[in-house]
C-alpha positions, -999 to +999 in steps of 0.1 A: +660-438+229+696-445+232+702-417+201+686-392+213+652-395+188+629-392+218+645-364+233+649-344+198+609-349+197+603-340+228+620-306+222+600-300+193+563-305+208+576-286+236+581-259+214+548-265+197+528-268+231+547-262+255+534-227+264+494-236+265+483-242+300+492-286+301+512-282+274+545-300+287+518-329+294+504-327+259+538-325+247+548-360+263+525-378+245+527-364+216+564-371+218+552-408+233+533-415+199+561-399+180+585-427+194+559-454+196+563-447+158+596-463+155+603-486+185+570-508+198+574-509+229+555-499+255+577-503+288+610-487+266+584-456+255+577-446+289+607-455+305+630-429+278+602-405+278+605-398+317+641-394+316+634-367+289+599-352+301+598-357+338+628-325+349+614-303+325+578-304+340+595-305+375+612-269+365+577-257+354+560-263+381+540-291+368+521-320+396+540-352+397+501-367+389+493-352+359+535-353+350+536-393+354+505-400+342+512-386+312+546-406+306+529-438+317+502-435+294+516-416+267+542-447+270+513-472+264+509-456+228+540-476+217+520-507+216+494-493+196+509-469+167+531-491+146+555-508+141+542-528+174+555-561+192+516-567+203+501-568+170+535-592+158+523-618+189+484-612+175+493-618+138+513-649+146+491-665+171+464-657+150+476-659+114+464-624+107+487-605+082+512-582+100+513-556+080+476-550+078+475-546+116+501-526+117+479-505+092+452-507+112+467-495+146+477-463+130+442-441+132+435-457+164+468-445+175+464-411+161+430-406+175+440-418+211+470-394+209+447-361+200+421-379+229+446-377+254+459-340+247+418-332+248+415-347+282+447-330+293+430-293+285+401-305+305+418-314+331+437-279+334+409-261+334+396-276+357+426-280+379+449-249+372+471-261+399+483-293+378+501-271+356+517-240+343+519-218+311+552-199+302+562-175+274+554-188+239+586-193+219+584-170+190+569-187+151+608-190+135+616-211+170+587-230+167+591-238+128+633-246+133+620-267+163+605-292+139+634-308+126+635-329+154+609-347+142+621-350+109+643-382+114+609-396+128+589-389+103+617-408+076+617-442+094+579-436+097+572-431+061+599-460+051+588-484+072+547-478+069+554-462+034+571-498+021+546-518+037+513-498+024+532-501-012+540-539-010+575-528-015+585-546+019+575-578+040+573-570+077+605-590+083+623-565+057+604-534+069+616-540+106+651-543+091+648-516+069+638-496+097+661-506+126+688-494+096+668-462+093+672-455+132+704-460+134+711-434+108+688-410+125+706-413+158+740-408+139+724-378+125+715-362+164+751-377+175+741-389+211+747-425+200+776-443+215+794-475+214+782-480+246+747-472+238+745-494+207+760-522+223+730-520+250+704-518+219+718-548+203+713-568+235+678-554+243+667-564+214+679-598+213+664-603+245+633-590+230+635-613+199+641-641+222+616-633+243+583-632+218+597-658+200+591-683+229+558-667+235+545-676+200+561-716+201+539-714+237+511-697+221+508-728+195+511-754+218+482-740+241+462-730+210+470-772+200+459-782+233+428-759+233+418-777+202+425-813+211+409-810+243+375-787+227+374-761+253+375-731+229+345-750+205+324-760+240+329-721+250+317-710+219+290-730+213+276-723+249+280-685+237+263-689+207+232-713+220+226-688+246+219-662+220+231-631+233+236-596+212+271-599+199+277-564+209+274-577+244+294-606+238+327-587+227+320-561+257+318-593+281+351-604+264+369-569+268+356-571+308+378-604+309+408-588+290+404-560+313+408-582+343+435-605+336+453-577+323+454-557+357+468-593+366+492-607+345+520-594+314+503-588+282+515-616+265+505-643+289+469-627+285+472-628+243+487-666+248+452-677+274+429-657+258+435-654+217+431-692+212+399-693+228+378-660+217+390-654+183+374-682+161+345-669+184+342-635+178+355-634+143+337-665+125+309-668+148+300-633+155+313-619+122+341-594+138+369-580+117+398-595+130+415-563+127+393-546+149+396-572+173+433-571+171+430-529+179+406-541+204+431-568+222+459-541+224+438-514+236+426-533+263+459-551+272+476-514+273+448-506+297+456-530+320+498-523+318+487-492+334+459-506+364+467-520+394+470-545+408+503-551+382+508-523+359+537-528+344+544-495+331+536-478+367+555-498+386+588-493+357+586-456+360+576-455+397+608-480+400+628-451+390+616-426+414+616-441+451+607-405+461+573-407+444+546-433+461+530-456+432+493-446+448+505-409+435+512-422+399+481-450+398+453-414+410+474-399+377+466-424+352+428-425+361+419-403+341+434-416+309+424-449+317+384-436+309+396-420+278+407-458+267+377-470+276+359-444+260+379-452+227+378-490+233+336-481+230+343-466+196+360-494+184+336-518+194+308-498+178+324-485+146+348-509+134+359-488+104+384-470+126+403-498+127+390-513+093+391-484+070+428-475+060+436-513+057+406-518+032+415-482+013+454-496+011+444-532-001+462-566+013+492-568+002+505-601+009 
């Protein structure tokens, strides 16, 4: 964000879209997955993206509803396409293989992306008023427009590329990658001493911060064991026989709660230790697809009130805006989750496929 990657891609799907009626909308989140591509966090996604998207739908006319929801929600994709900080707290907590979620999360992550830009169209049509069209840019703009993605699409490919091919670990693909970015942002020369030296501290807080989550997830997850709660749980699950359909839908209701309640980790910390040995042994879940699953409905609930964190970020930086205005916004995106959370439940190769066509490769 700090080197100017998100705003580059933002210029470029503007130039794409932009013109279609929505299209600055559409554009956000396409730029949103774009950046969720090489940073992994939700709350940083969302929070860059609106100082890039938010004037320019502004200057077009666009409704601070359909404008904010789509830079909260389009911000949520940064937990979900890879390289993500949620499935490195789910792999660890639940000794899953990194790099295999991170597989996983990427047609998931695709597919929500296009969902979104679907429901976007709807909703113009429906509601002209929301947005505006303007002038196309002509086919050489459009094609020259793209090589702001292009730095993108490099750390992409290394990162996911070296992982697929067994070339890196995760630990050496999140280095080789956070080299790759800074290159990038060299390249777009927006990056500044300044800047950099606000990075390095982010991230250190952020380092600091999940790895205290995972010693606290082991020590519950020890104390869950000792003490049998998870194994009484299950087994009162299992006697009572139901569908296991209905079981994992039950379990997404409870992620769906506590997540309008507390941070997404604290959820994955209370809850993984508890339903995975449940869902996956018992029930015969994927554990990838559950992972998809967790993160899907923990970015839900970033974005519900009573907490959502993202809202109440981006609201935070517009006092002129009430947070009822931006919560009516994200309504609608919130059903298209749940309406992809339903496909993951019922077909599991979305999540399952690419990670069984690229083989396990530690």
């Amino acid at each position: 964000g700090e080197g100017g990657v998100i705003r580059a891609a933002f210029e470029s799907f503007k130039s794409i879209l932009g013109h279609y009626r929505g299209g600055l909308a559409m554009a956000t989140v396409g730029s949103c997955a774009a950046f969720g591509a090489v940073c992994g966090d939700n709350i940083a996604t969302a929070a860059v993206m609106n100082k890039a998207a938010l004037p320019e739908m502004r200057r077009y006319g666009y409704h601070d509803r359909l404008s904010l929801g789509a830079i909260c929600s389009g911000g949520n994709l940064g937990i979900l396409i890879p390289p993500s900080a949620a499935f490195v707290v789910y792999g660890f907590i639940t000794e899953q293989p990194i790099a295999d979620l991170f597989i996983a999360g990427i047609v998931p992550g695709i597919l929500l992306t296009l969902m979104f830009m679907g429901q976007i169209f709807l909703q113009v049509r429906i509601n002209p008023k929301l947005s505006s069209k303007y002038e196309p840019d002509s086919w050489k703009t459009r094609l020259f427009s793209l090589r702001g993605l292009i730095g993108i699409v490099v750390v992409f490919g290394l990162v996911m590329g070296g992982l697929m091919g067994g070339l890196f670990t995760p630990t050496e693909a999140g280095a080789a990658g956070s080299i790759a970015v800074l290159v990038v942002s060299l390249f777009y020369r927006q990056l500044t001493w300044k800047a950099l030296g606000r990075s390095l501290f982010d991230t250190v807080k952020t380092a600091a911060m999940i790895f205290l989550l995972i010693m606290g997830a082991r020590y519950f997850s020890y104390f869950l064991t000792s003490t049998e709660v998870a194994s009484g749980l299950s087994s009162a699950l299992i006697e009572a026989e139901l569908n296991r359909y209905l079981v994992m839908i039950m379990v997404c209701i409870i992620y769906l709660i506590l997540g309008m309640l507390m941070d997404i980790w604290s959820v994955m910390i209370i809850t993984l230790p508890i339903f995975f040995n449940l869902l996956t042994v018992d029930l015969g879940f994927d554990p990838l697809q559950l992972g998809v699953i967790t993160v899907l409905c923990i970015m839900i609930g970033c974005i519900t009130p009573p907490v959502g964190v993202v809202v109440f970020t981006v609201g935070g930086m517009h006092r002129d805006i009430p947070i009822y205005t931006i919560f009516r916004g994200v309504w609608p995106f919130v059903l298209t989750m749940v309406l992809l959370l339903l496909l993951l439940i019922f077909i599991p190769q979305l999540s399952t496929a690419l990670p069984d066509l690229t083989g396990t490769a530690y």
